[in-house]
Each structure stands twice: as structure tokens, then as C-alpha cells.
C-alpha positions as CSV (number, residue, x, y, z in Angstrom):
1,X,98.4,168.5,143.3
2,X,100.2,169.4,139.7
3,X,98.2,171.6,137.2
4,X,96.3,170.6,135.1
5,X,97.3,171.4,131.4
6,X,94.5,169.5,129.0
7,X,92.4,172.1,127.5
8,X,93.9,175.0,129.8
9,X,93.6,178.2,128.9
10,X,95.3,181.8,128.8
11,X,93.0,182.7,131.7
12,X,93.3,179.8,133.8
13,X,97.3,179.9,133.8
14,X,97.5,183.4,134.5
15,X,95.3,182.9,138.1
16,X,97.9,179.6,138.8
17,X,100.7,182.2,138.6
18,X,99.0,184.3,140.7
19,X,98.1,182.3,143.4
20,X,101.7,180.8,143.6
21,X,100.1,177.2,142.6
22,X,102.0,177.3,138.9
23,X,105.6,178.8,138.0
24,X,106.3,179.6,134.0
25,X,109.2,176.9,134.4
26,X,107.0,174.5,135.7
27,X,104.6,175.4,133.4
28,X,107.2,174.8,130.1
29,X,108.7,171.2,131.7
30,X,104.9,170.1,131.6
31,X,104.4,170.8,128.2
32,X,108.0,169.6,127.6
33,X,106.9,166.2,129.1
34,X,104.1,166.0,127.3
35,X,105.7,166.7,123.7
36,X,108.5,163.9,125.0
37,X,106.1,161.1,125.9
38,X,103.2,161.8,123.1
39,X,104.9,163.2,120.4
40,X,108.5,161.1,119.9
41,X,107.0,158.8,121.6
42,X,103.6,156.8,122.4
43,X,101.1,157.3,120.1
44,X,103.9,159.6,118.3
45,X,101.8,162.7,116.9
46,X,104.6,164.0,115.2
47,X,103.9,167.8,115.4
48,X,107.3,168.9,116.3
49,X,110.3,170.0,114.2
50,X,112.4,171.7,116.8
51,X,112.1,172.6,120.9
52,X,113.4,175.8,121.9
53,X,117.0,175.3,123.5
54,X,116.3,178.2,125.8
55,X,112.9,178.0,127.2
56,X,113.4,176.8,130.3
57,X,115.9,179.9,130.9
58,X,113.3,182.4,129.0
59,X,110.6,180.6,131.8
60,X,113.0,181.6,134.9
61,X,113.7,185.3,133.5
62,X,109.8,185.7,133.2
63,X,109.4,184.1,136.7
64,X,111.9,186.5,138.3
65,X,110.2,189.7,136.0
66,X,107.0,187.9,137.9
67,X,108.5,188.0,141.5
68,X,110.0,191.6,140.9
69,X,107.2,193.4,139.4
70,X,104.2,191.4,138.4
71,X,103.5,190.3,134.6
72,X,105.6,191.9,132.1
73,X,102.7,191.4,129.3
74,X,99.2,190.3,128.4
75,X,100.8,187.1,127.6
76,X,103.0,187.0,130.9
77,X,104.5,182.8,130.5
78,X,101.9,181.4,127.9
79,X,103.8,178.9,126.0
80,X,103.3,178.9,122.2
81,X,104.0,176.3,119.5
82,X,105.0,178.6,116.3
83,X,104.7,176.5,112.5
84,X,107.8,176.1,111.0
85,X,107.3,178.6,108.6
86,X,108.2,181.7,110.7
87,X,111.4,182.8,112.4
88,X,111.8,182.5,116.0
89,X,114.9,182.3,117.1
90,X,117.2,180.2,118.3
91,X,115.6,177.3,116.6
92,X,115.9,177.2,112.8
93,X,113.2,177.8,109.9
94,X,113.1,174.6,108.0
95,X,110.0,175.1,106.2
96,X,109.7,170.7,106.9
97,X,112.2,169.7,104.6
98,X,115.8,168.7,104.2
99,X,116.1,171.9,101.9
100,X,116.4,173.8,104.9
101,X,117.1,171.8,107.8
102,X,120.3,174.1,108.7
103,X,118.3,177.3,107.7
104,X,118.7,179.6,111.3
105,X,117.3,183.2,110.8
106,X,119.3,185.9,112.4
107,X,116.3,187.2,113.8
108,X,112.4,186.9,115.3
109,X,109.8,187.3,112.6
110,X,107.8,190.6,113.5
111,X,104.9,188.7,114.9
112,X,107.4,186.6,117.4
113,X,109.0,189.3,118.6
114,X,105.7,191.0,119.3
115,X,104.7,187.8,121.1
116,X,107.8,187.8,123.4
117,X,107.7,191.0,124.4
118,X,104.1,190.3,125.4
119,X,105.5,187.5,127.8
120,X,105.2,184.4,125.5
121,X,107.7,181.6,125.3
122,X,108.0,180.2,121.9
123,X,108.6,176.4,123.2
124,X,108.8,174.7,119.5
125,X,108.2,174.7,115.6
126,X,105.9,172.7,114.7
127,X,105.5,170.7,111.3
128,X,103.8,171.7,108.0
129,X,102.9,170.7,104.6
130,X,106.8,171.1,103.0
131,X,107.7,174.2,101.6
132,X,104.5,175.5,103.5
133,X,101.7,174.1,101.7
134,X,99.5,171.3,101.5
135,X,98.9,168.4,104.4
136,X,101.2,167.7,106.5
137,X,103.8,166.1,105.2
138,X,107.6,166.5,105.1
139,X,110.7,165.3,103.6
140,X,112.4,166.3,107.2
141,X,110.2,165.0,109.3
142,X,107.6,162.3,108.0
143,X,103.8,163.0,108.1
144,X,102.1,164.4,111.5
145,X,99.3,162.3,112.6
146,X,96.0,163.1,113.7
147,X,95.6,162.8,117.5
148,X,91.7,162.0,116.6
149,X,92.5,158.6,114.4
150,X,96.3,158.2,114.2
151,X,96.0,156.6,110.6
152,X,94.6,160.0,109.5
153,X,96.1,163.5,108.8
154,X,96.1,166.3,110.8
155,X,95.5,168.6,107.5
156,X,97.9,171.1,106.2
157,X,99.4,173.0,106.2
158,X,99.4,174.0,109.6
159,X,99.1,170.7,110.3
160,X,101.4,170.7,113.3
161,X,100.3,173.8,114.9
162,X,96.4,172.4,115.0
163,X,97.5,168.7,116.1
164,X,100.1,170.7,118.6
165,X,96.9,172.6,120.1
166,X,94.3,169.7,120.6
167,X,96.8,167.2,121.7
168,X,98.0,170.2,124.2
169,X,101.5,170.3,123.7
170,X,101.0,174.2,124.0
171,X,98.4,176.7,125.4
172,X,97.7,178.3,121.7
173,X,99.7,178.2,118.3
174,X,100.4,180.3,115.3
175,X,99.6,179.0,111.9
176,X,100.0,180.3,108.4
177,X,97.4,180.3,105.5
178,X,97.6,180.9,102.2
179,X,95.0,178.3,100.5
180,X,93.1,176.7,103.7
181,X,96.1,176.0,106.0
182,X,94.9,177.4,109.0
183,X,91.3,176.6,108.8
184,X,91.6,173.0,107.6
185,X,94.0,171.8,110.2
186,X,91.9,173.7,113.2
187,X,88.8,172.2,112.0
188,X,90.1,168.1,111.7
189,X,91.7,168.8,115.1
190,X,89.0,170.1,116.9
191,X,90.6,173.8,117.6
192,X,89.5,177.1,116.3
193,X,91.7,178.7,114.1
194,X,91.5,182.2,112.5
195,X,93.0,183.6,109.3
196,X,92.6,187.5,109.8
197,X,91.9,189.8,106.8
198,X,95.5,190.5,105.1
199,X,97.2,193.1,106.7
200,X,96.3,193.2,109.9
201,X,99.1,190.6,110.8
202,X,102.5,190.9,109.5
203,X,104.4,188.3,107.7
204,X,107.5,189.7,107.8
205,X,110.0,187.1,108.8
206,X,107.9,184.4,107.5
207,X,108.2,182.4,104.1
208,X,106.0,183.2,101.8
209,X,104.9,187.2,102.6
210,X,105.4,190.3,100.7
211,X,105.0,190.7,97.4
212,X,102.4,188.0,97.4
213,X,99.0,188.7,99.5
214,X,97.2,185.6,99.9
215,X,99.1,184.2,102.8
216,X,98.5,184.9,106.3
217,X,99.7,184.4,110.1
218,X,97.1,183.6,112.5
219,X,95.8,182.3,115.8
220,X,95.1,178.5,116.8
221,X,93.4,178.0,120.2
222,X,91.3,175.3,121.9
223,X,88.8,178.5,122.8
224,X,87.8,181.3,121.2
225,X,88.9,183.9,123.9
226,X,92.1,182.3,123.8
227,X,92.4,182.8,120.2
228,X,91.8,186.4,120.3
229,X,93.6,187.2,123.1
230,X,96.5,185.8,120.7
231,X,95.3,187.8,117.8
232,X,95.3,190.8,120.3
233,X,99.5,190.4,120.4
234,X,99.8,189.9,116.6
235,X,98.5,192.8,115.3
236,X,100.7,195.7,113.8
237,X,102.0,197.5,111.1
238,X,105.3,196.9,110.0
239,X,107.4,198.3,107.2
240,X,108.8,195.3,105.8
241,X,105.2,194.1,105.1
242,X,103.6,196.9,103.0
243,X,100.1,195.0,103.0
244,X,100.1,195.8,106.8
245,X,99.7,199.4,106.2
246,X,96.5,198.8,104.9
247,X,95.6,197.6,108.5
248,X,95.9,200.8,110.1
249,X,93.0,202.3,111.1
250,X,91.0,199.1,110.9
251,X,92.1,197.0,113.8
252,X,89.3,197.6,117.2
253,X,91.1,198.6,120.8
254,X,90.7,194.6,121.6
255,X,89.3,191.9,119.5
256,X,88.5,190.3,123.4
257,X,86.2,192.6,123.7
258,X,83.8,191.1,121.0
259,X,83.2,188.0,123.4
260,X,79.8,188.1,123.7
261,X,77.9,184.6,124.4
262,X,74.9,186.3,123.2
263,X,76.4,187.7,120.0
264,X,74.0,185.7,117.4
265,X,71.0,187.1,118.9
266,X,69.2,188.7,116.0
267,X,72.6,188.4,113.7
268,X,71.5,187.9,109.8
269,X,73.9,184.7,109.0
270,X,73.7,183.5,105.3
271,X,74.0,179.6,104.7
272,X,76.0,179.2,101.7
273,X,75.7,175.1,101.0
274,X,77.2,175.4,97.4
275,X,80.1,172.7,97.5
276,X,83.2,174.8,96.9
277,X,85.9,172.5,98.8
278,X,89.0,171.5,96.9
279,X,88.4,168.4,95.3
280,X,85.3,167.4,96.9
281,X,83.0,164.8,96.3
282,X,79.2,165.8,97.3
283,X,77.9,162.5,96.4
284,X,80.4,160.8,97.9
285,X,78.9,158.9,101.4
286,X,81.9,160.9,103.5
287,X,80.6,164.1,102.1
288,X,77.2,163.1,103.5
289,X,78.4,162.5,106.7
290,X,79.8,166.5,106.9
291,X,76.5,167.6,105.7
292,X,75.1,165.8,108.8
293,X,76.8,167.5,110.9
294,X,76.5,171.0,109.4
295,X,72.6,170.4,109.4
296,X,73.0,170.3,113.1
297,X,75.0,173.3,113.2
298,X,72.5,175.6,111.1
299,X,70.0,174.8,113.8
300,X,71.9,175.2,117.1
301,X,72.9,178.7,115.5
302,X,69.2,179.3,115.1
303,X,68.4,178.1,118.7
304,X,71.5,180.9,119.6
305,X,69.2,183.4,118.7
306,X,70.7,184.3,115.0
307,X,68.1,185.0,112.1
308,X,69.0,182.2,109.3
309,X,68.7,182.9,105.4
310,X,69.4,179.6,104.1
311,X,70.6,179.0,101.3
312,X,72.9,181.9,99.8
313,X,74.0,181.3,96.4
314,X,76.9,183.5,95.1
315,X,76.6,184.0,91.4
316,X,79.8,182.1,89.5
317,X,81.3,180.8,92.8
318,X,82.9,177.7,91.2
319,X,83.7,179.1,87.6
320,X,85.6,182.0,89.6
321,X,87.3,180.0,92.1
322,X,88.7,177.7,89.2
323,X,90.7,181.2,88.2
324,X,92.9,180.9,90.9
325,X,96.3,181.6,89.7
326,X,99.6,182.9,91.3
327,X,102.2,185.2,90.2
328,X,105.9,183.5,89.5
329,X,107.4,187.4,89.9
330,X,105.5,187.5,93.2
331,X,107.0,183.6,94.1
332,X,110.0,184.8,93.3
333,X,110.6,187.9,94.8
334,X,109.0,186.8,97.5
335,X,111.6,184.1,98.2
336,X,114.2,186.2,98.0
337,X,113.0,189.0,100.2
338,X,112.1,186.1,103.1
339,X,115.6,184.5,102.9
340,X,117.7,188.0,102.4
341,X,116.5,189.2,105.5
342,X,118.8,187.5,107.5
343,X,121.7,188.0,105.3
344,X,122.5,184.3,104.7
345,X,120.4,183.1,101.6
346,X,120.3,179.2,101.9
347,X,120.0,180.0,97.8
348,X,120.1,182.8,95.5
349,X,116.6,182.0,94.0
350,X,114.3,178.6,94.3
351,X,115.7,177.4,90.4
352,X,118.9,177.2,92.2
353,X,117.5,175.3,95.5
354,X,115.3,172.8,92.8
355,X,118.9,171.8,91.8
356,X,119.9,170.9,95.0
357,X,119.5,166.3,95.7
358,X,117.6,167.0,98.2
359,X,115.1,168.4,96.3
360,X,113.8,165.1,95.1
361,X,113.3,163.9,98.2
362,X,110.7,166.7,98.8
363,X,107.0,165.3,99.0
364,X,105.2,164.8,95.4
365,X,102.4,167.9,95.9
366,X,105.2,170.1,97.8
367,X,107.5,169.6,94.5
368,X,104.6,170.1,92.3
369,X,103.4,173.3,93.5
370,X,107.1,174.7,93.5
371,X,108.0,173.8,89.7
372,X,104.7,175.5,88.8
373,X,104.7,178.6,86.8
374,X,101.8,180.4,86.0
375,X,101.7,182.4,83.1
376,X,100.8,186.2,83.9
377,X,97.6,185.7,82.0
378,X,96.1,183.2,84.2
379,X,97.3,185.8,87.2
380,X,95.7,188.3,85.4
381,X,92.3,186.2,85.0
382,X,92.9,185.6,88.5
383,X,92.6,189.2,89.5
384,X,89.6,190.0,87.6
385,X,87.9,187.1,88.8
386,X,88.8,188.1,92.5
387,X,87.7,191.3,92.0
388,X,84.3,190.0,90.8
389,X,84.0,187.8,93.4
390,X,84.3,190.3,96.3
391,X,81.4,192.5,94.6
392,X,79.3,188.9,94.1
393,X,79.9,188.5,97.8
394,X,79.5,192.1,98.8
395,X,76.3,191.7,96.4
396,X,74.5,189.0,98.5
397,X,75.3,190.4,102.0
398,X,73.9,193.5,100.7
399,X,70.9,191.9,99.4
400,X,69.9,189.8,102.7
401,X,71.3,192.5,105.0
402,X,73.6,189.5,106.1
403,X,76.2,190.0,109.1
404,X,78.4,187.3,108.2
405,X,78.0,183.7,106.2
406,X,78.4,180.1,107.1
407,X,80.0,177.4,105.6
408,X,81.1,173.9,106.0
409,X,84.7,174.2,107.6
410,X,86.1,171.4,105.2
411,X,83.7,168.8,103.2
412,X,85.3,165.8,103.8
413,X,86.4,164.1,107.0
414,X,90.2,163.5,107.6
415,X,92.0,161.7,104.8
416,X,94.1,159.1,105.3
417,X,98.0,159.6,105.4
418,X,98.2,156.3,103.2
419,X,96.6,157.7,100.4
420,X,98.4,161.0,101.1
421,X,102.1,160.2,100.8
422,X,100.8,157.0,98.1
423,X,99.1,156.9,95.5
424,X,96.3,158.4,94.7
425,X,97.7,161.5,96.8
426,X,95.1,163.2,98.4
427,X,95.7,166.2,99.4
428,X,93.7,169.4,101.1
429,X,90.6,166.9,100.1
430,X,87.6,169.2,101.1
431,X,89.2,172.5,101.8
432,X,86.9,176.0,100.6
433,X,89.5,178.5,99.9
434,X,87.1,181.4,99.2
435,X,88.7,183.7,101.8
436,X,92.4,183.4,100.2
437,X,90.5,183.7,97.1
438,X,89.4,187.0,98.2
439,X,92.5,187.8,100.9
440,X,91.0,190.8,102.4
441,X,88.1,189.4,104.0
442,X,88.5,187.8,107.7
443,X,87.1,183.8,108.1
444,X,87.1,181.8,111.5
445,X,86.5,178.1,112.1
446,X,85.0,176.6,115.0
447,X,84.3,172.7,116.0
448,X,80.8,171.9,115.3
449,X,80.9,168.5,117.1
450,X,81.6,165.4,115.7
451,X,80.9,162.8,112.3
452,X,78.9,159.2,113.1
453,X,83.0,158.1,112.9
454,X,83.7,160.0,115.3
455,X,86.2,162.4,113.5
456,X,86.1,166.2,114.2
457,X,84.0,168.8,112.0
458,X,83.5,172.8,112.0
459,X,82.1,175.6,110.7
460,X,83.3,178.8,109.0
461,X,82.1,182.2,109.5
462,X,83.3,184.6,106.5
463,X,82.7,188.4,106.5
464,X,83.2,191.6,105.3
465,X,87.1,193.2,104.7
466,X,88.2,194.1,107.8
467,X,85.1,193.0,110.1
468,X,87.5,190.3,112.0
469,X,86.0,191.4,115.2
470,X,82.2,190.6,114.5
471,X,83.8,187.0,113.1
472,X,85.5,186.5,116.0
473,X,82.1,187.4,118.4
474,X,79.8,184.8,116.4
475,X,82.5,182.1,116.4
476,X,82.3,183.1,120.5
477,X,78.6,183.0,121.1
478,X,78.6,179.7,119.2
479,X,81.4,178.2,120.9
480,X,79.4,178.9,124.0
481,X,75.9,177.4,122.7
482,X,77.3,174.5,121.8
483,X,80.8,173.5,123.6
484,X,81.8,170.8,121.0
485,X,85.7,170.2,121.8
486,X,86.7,167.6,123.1
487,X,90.4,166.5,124.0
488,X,91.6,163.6,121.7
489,X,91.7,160.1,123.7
490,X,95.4,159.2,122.3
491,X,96.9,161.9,124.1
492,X,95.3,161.9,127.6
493,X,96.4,163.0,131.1
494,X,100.2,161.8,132.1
């Protein structure tokens, strides 16, 4: 009988290759099929830039390492789906668009290269909000549906990483947050997704990383466990990502070992209900249908043992979360540094890559955010009010003696792709960005079942800087009261 791949995990691979049932090359053509027969084809997800020329070789070298000496990592043959946004090599970095379709790094980002050595096959790139931001849409590739309602979108801008992970094209996935990009697509695809507090996971080798702070790599997994056993083989410091250093000394043996189904017994969990989302609309009927949904979820994580304070209110949330502002300096060289690492810059600097044709084929919001140029006074307001945010937050777990706080994953169901690449363009409809508001504060994302139309919905737990690992054990002992994922139906068994 062949394995069984929907909704496998880490775990259950590992004892296949042990008992002889499952090879790593058998393993990769199964996932392979899949990605041929769901993703080009069929219902035709669209998740995939690139497949990795080489992993059926990489699978026999691992299998022969397996015959020889046993597992040569903690991530001995898992294969992962990487977004498009980091270097793996051989495939190229195309960031989704025609900009970059012929972009191929010299070398693995830091965070692939740790993952390989750890075992894992990086199988594909998968598709992201262009030029790594908003949903997921691309002037390369099209728009990535949702494997939930195929009119829909799978979010953004790690779109194609979360639609990758439900429709099980992969056993977990990296994704990349700078705004909600991680969370948003994890929660409309029924995975759970992490973005880590900034610097405990290195962006070198990844678009968009050092100078700028807000962004982050993180793991993608139909399970918790499975997520943190990725997160375990992420971790590190490296040089040519300074914010890592302020990792060191803050990262736990093993984030696995904070799996612990009764870990909201007697946990203080705040209930913050303020609508914060991007673009939201609470009296909006869709909205409603969230709040539904969250409702539910505030009780089940009462019956789980946790002590509720309901609501929170954090003074100025909205007037301070308005400030958001980037740095053009920090855009700048940031480019640079991503695209000089290899020593072949597709463009000196992006002025020079907005004057390429191709340019205006890049999707409306993608084109928009790029042209932007915020003044360093509005960066500057931006800092202060970040700063007074993390002591208004800091403020109110201090006052409840709260041990983490709860929030709706995204406000708003799924929007449609229609009105996404058409007018009115709606994009990241829904999405609280309070923790890459903050960047050094560590936020999770779980499914919390499903809306009365039957489209995936989540919940966020936020914390304190550096307290990843308590995030991760609540988003576990959750998980476990509850067991809300569900494979999508457009994507089932071969």
C-alpha cells in the first residue's frame, strides 16, 4: 500500500523511513505528482514558481546517507516548499515577477543551508505577493488560488507557501513576513504559521532583510509540532544579518519541547477584540461571520483550562498603528545588500529596475508600494509610535499578569481574486499587523475552525520579545483541544 501523504507529518515520515515502508525518493516523486496533477493542472492551485532540478538526486544521496549510517539530521528527507523570496539554489529567486525571472543566486540563503544540512530537500519556490508583499499575485506567474474556494485568494504574501502546505504539496514551508504575510496566508489556508521575534531567524539571502527589521522568515505547518520542529532548524546567528545577534542568548535548547497539550491550564490570556485589521470593515456582515467564529474560540480556550480577561484594550492601538512608515535608506540599502550578495546585481538600485518594461507589467499594489517614498519624518513618527506601543502592550500584560493575548487571525474571510487583480483591488483585507508593528515580539496563528461559508478562520497568540516558546506551547495545547484542520476537498487523495 503507497503512503499516505495528506496531512503527514515530520513524525510520521520519519517512522516510514525506518520501517523500510517509505524511501526519501519515493517520498519527493509523491509530492512531485501531486504538485503536477493539482497545481498545473486540475483544480490548478497555482503555488509553484519553480521545482528543484535536483531533488530526486538530493532524495537518493539522503537515502544512501540513510542506508550507510542512519539520518544525517533532525530533518533527515522532509521535503520543503521555500517562498520565492529566499535563495535556494539551483532554482532562481524571482520574487514572482518578470523583473526577476532569470535572477539565480550563487548561493543558499543562511536559513536553507541550515535546512539542508539538517536533511531537508528544498523540492520548490513557491509564489508570493510580487516583489514580496501583498496577496498573492504576480506578474510571472498569475494569482495562486485558494484550495478552500478556488475563486478566492490564498492571502499574501506567503500565499504560495500556505496554499503549498494545506493542499500538501510539501510536508512544511517557509514563509516571509513583513506586514501579515505569514500569518494571513496560514490562517485562510487552514495551516499554522509563525513569525518569530526578529532575530532569532536570519534573513540573510532573502529579499528584503538587513537594514530593515520588520520582515521575517518563518515556519508553515499543517501542526504545530511540525512547525516547531522547523523553527528548531532555522534558528541562528549569522553575521550578515546583524539583527540576529540580538537572538543570542534568547533562543530555548528546543522550541519542541514547549508541546504541552495541557499548556493553557491556568495561563492568563488577554482578549484584545479592538478591530485593528487592515482595511477592515466591523459592520460589514463578513466581519460578523469572523467574530462568530472567534466567539467560539474564546470559549474552547476557556474549556482548555486558560484563565480569560476579556476584553484588553491597548491605549491608542489604532492612532499608533496608522504611524506605520518605512525607511527609503533602509529599502534601498537593503536591496542592494540582498542582490550584491551573489555578485550579479540584476540592477544597481530599484530606480534603475522601475525603468526596466517589465516593470509595468508588475501588479497595481506590488508597483505602488515600490514607488513609495516615505519621508524620514513619517519613519521617525513611526519609531516613536513603535516605541510607545511596546510599553502600551508591555503596560496591559503587566496590569492583568497576562501570559500572552488573543486576537482574530485576520477579520475578514478570503477575498476574492476578482476584486484583487480588478478593480476595487483588495488587498491584505483584514490583516492586524501589530507584531511587525512592534518586530520584536513573537505572534502564531492557528485554525480556529471554520465560517457558516465554510472558509478557514484562526486565531493569533502575541507575546512578549523573545517568549516564542510559550507562543508556540498555547498555539499547541489549543491545536490539541480543538483539532480544527481540515484538508481542502479540491485537492484530495490521487
Amino acid at each position: 500500500m503507497a503512503f499516505n501523504i495528506i496531512d503527514t507529518t515530520i513524525e510520521q515520515v520519519h517512522a516510514a523511513y525506518k520501517s523500510g515502508e517509505l524511501s526519501c525518493r519515493q517520498l519527493v516523486q509523491l509530492y512531485l505528482d501531486r504538485i503536477a496533477a493539482y497545481d498545473k493542472s486540475g483544480p490548478a492551485i497555482n503555488a509553484i514558481i519553480s521545482l528543484n532540478p535536483d531533488a530526486l538526486q538530493e532524495a537518493d544521496r539522503l537515502d544512501a546517507a540513510y542506508k550507510a549510517s542512519g539520518p544525517v539530521g533532525a530533518l533527515h528527507g522532509i521535503p520543503i516548499i521555500m517562498k520565492d523570496q529566499g535563495d535556494a539554489t539551483p532554482m532562481p529567486t524571482t520574487l514572482g515577477s518578470l523583473l526577476f525571472k532569470d535572477y539565480y543566486p550563487g548561493r543558499d540563503s543562511f536559513v536553507v543551508a541550515k535546512l539542508k544540512k539538517a536533511g531537508a530537500i528544498i523540492i520548490g519556490k513557491a509564489t508570493l505577493g510580487e516583489l514580496g508583499g501583498g496577496d498573492t499575485h504576480g506578474s510571472l506567474f498569475g494569482s495562486t488560488k485558494n484550495p478552500y474556494d478556488l475563486e478566492r485568494t490564498a492571502g499574501g504574501s506567503s500565499g504560495g507557501s500556505g496554499a503549498s502546505v494545506s493542499a500538501n504539496f510539501c510536508t512544511v514551508a517557509v514563509g516571509q513576513e513583513g506586514f501579515a504575510s505569514i500569518r494571513r496566508p496560514s490562517t485562510w489556508n487552514c495551516v499554522s504559521g509563525m513569525r518569530p521575534t526578529a532575530g532569532l531567524v536570519s534573513r540573510g539571502g532573502v529579499y528584503a532583510g538587513w537594514p530593515s527589521v520588520n520582515g521575517s522568515l518563518g515556519p508553515m505547518a499543517r501542526t504545530v509540532t511540525d512547525l516547531a520542529k522547523l523553527l528548531d532548524n532555522m534558528i541562528g546567528y549569522d553575521p550578515d544579518d546583524p539583527v540576529t545577534a540580538r537572538g543570542v542568548g534568547r533562543t530555548p535548547e528546543s522550541f519542541s519541547k514547549f508541546l504541552d497539550g495541557n499548556g493553557l491550564k491556568a495561563a492568563r490570556i488577554g482578549i484584545l477584540r479592538e478591530s485593528m485589521g487592515y482595511d477592515a470593515e466591523p459592520e460589514s456582515e463578513d466581519f460578523a461571520k469572523i467574530t462568530e467564529v472567534f466567539d467560539k474560540a474564546v470559549a474552547d480556550l476557556t474549556k482548555a483550562g486558560a484563565v480569560i480577561v476579556d476584553p484588553v484594550i491597548i491605549p491608542n492601538l489604532k492612532t499608533l498603528l496608522a504611524k506605520r512608515a518605512g525607511s527609503f535608506a533602509d529599502d534601498e540599502e537593503s536591496f542592494r545588500e540582498y542582490f550584491s550578495r551573489s555578485g550579479k546585481m540584476p540592477y544597481a538600485s530599484r530606480a534603475e529596475a522601475m525603468k526596466s518594461p517589465d516593470f509595468q507589467k508588475v501588479v497595481k499594489g506590488s508597483r505602488e508600494r515600490w514607488a513609495r517614498s516615505p519621508s524620514d519624518q513619517a519613519n521617525y513618527e513611526y519609531l516613536k509610535a513603535r516605541e510607545e506601543l511596546m510599553t502600551h502592550l508591555l503596560g496591559v500584560m503587566a496590569e492583568h499578569r497576562l501570559d500572552a493575548i488573543v486576537h482574530k487571525a485576520v477579520e475578514h474571510q478570503p477575498t476574492l481574486i476578482k476584486d484583487g487583480v480588478n478593480p476595487p483591488y483588495v488587498d491584505q483585507k483584514g490583516a492586524p499587523h501589530i507584531n511587525t508593528f512592534l518586530v520584536y515580539v513573537p505572534s502564531v496563528v492557528v485554525p480556529a475552525g471554520f465560517t457558516r461559508d465554510k472558509l478557514p478562520a484562526g486565531i493569533t497568540f502575541l507575546g512578549r520579545p523573545y517568549d516564542d516558546g510559550n507562543m508556540i506551547k498555547f498555539a499547541y495545547a489549543y491545536e490539541q483541544a480543538t483539532k480544527h484542520r481540515q484538508p481542502p476537498s479540491s485537492v484530495t487523495p490521487l
